[in-house]
N, C-alpha and C positions, 0 to 999 in steps of 0.2 A: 909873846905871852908872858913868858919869865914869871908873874907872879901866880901862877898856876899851882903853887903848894900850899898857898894861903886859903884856906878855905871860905867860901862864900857866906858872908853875914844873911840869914832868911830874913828876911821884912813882911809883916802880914799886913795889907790895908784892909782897914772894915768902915763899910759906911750901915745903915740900916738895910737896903736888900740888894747890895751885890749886884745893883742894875749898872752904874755908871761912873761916880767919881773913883769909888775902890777898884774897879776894873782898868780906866785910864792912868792911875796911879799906878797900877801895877805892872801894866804895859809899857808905859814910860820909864818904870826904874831900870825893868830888864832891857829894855832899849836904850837908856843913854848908859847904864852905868852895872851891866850887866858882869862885869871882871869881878866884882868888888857885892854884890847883892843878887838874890834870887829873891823876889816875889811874888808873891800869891796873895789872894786875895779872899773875901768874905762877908757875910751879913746874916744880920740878927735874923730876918726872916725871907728867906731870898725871893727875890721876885722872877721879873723878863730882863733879861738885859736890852737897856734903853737904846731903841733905834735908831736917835739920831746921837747917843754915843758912838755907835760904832762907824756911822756915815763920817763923823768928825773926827772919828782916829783914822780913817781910811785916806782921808784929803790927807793925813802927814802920812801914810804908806805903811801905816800899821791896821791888819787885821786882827781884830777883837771877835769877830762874828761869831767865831765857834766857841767862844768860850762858855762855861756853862756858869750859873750862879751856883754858890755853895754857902752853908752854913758852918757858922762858927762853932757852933756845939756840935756839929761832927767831925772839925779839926780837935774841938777839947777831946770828944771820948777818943780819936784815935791816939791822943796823948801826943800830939804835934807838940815842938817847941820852937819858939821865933825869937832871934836876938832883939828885934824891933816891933813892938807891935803901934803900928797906927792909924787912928782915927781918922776918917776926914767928913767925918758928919758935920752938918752945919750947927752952932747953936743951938738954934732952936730945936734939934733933935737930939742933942748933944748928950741929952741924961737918957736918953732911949739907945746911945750907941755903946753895945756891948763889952766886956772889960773881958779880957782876956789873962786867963789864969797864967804865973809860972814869974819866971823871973826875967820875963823882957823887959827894956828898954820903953816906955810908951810915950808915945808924943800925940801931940793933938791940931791938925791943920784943919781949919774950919773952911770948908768951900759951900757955896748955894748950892742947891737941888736938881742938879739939870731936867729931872722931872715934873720940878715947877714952875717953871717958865713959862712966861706968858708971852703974847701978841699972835704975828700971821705966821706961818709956817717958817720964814725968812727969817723975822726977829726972832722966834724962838734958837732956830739954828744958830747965831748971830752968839747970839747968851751962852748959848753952849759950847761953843769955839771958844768966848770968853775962859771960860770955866779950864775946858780943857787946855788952853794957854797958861791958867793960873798955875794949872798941877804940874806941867810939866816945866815951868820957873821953879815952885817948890823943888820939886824933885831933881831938877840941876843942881840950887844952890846947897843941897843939902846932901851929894853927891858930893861936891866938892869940897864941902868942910868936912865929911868921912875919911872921902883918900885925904886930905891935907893930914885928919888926926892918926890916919893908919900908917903913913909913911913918917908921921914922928912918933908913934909906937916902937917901930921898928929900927 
């Protein structure tokens, strides 16, 4: 372990309802790159978290299923604070996704809607896999330019 005194950077991902891409975001930081970040997750107005998100973190061996949706303004009133807060709204929602008060760090990764995906149950899965491959590239390469900057911090 050895870097066990360093304390964990929190990362919030927000998309609009806390159904899919901020969930798999979130999932995936603490799974590839958990030494180094805790996150959790959030949205404007929370929904169900998306069924065939969870079937497509499940084919990579991550359980999502219990996790519950939460809102962002009840991390603000309990006075949460996140080194990092980000977005992964797409565009076209992009002015509807939530700003999070305080003095994080915010970045903006635009991913599509896994809940708007169209075709037969197949393709849709298909899109969704896409997606979920997309986030979890993000969230590697941006993993490894953290530890590169945190070990020439130090």
């Amino acid at each position: 372990m050895g870097m066990g005194n360093l304390a964990k950077s929190k990362v919030l991902f927000i998309c609009v309802y806390n159904s899919a891409r901020s969930q798999m975001a979130e999932a995936w930081l603490n799974h590839l790159c958990g030494d180094f970040f805790e996150a959790e997750s959030a949205g404007l107005e929370p929904g169900n978290l998306l069924p065939m998100a969870i079937e497509v973190m499940k084919e990579m061996g991550i359980d999502i299923s219990h996790k519950k949706t939460r809102s962002v303004f009840d991390l603000v009133k309990a006075g949460r604070i996140f080194s990092y807060v980000i977005t992964v709204c797409d565009e076209a929602s992009a002015e509807r996704c939530p700003i999070f008060p305080g003095i994080a760090k915010r970045l903006h990764w635009s991913f599509p809607d896994p809940a708007a995906v169209t075709g037969t149950g197949e393709e849709k899965l298909e899109k969704v896999r896409k997606i979920r491959d997309d986030i979890k590239s993000a969230i590697e390469a941006w993993c490894n330019e953290m530890k590169t900057k945190k070990s020439s911090d130090s």
